[in-house]
N, C-alpha and C positions, 0 to 999 in steps of 0.2 A: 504493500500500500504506500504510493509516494505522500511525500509528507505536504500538510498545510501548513500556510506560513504567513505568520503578521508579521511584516519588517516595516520599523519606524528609519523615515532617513531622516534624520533633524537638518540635514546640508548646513549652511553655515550661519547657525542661530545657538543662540543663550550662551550664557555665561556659566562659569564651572557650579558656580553656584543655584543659579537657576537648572543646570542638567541633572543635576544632582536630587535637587529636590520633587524635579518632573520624575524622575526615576521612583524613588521613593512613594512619590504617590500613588503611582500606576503598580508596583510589585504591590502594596496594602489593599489596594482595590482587590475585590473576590473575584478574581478568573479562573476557572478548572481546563487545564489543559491537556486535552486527552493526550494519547502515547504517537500519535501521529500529528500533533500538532506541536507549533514552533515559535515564540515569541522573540524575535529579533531588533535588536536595538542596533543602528549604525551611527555611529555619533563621531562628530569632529576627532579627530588626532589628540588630540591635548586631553581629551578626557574618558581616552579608551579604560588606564587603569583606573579610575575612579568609577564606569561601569562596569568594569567587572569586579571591583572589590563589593558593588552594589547586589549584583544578582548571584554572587555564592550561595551556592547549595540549594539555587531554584530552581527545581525540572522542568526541562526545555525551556530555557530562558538563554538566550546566547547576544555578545557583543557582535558588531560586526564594523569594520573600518569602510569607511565611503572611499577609497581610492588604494592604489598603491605603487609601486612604480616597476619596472618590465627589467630592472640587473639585481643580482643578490648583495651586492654592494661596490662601494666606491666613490668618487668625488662628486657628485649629484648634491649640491648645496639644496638643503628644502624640501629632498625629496624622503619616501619612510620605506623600508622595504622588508618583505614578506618572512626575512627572516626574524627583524625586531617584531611584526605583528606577532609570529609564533611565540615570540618571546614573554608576549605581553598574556599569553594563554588566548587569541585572540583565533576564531575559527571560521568567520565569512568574512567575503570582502565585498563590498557594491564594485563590479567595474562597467566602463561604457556607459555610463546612466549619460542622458539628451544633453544635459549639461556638460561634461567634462564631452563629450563629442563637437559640440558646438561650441562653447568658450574655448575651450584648451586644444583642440584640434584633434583629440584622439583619432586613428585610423584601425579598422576591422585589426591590419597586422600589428598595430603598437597592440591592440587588445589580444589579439591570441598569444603575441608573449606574456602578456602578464595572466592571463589563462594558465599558461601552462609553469609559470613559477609557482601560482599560487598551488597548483596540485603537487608539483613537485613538493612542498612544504603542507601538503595535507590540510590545506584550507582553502574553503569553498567559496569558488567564484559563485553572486549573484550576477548574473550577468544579461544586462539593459539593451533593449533592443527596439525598434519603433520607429516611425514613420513623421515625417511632415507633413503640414498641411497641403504641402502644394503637393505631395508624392499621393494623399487620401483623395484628396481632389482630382488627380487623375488614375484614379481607381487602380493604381500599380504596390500597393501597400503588400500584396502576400510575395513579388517580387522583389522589393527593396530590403524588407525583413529578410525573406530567403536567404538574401546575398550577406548579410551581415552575421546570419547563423555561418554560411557556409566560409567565409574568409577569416572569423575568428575561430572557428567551434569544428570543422568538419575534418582536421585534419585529427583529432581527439579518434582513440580507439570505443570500442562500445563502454568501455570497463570504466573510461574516462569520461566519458560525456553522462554518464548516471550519476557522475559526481556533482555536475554542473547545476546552479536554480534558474533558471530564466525569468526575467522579468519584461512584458510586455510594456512599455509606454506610447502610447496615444499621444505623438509630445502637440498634436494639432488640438487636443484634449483640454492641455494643460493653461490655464491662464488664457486664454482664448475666447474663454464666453460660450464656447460650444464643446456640446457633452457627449461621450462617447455613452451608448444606451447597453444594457445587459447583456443584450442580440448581439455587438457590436463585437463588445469583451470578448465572448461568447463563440463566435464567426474565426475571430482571428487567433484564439486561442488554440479553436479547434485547428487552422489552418498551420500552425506553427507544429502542432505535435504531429497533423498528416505529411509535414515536413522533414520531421526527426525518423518517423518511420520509413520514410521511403529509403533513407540514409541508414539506419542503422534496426529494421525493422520494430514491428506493434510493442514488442513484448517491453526496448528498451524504450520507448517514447512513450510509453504507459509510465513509466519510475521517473520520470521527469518532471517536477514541480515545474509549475511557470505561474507567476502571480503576474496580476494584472496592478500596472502602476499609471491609472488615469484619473487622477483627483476622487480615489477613494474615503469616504466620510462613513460617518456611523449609519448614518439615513440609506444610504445607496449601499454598504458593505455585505447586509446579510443577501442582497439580492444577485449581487456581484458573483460573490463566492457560492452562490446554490448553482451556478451554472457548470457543468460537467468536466470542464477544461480548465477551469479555471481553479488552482490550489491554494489564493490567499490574493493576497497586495503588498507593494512596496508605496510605501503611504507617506507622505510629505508633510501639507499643511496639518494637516488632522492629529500627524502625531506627536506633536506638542501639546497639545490639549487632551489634560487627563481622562476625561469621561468620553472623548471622542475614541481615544486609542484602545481603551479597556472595551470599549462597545466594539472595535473592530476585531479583537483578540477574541472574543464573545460571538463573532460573529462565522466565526472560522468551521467547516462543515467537518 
């Protein structure tokens, strides 16, 4: 049974002090999280060890780092690598999320290196994938994704690519005004895991989480997540706010 998954990305918000006590609030909130469910927290750099000294000893509760960098070390001023996240007991990492694609220039191959350090070091790429508005708008979305699976992710043996989470973004979704609908999620979801299979057949594209990261809220998450393809979300705005986040963990099938 591949696993569901709530991952909080807080991207570059609060203060250690404020992360701290979002943390705090949401572990105290009643959440029961079955044996296939996953509560993931990816929080700025600076405040990895203070979430994990946070969630010790809480089952399926995991940190996770929003970036990392593609060499296992050397003179890369500013950059953090997959060896210190090990260090740090640190076990996901977000890569390719819309943003560090479009800000920072990532390319499918800077991502399949850092794909393939991060498993060489036994921690698990979430790994971000989605469309533009202008690539949805000419109906080319299960081709553009395709290719991004296939330039990061296809060169992964089967053993390796069941280690990988995928995360869907909608990035024409995001801050836009316009809402990607259940059907939506739902369509592309389905259309990503008839991808994985054609590549590494049903059986390994069945064990592959992929959350859906389109402006998931507490209001829209249980409807979200009841659709077949879809394993959870990688959640942005929402998951800063305590009763939003707890409702989305709550909402997990």
């Amino acid at each position: 049974m591949r696993k569901q998954i709530a991952a909080a990305n807080w991207k570059m918000n609060l203060t250690l002090q404020q992360g701290a006590q979002l943390l705090d609030d949401i572990i105290a909130k009643p959440h029961d999280l079955k044996e296939d469910q996953l509560a993931v927290f990816a929080v700025p750099f600076p405040y990895l060890a203070m979430a994990q000294q946070k969630i010790e000893g809480k089952k399926n509760v995991f940190v996770a780092a929003q970036n990392c960098y593609s060499k296992k070390s050397g003179a890369y001023t500013g950059e953090v690598s997959v060896e210190m996240l090990q260090s740090l007991g640190i076990q996901y990492v977000v890569l390719g999320h819309s943003e560090r694609r479009e800000y920072f220039n990532e390319s499918n191959q800077l991502l399949a290196d850092k794909v393939n350090i991060c498993l060489e070091y036994n921690i698990t790429p979430i790994f971000c994938c989605g469309e533009p508005l202008s690539i949805r708008e000419a109906n080319t979305q299960n081709e553009f994704v395709a290719k991004q699976l296939e330039e990061s992710l296809y060169h992964l043996s089967a053993e390796q690519i069941q280690k990988i989470v995928i995360a869907y973004e909608p990035i024409w979704a995001i801050g836009t005004g316009k809402t990607a609908t259940s059907a939506q999620a739902q369509e592309m979801h389905a259309a990503l895991r008839a991808q994985l299979a054609t590549k590494y057949g049903q059986e390994v594209a069945d064990n592959i989480s992929i959350l859906y990261g389109g402006s998931v809220k507490a209001a829209n998450a249980k409807e979200i997540f009841s659709q077949p393809d879809v394993d959870g979300g990688l959640v942005g705005g929402a998951s800063l706010i305590v009763d939003e986040f707890v409702a989305i963990i709550n909402a997990l099938k």
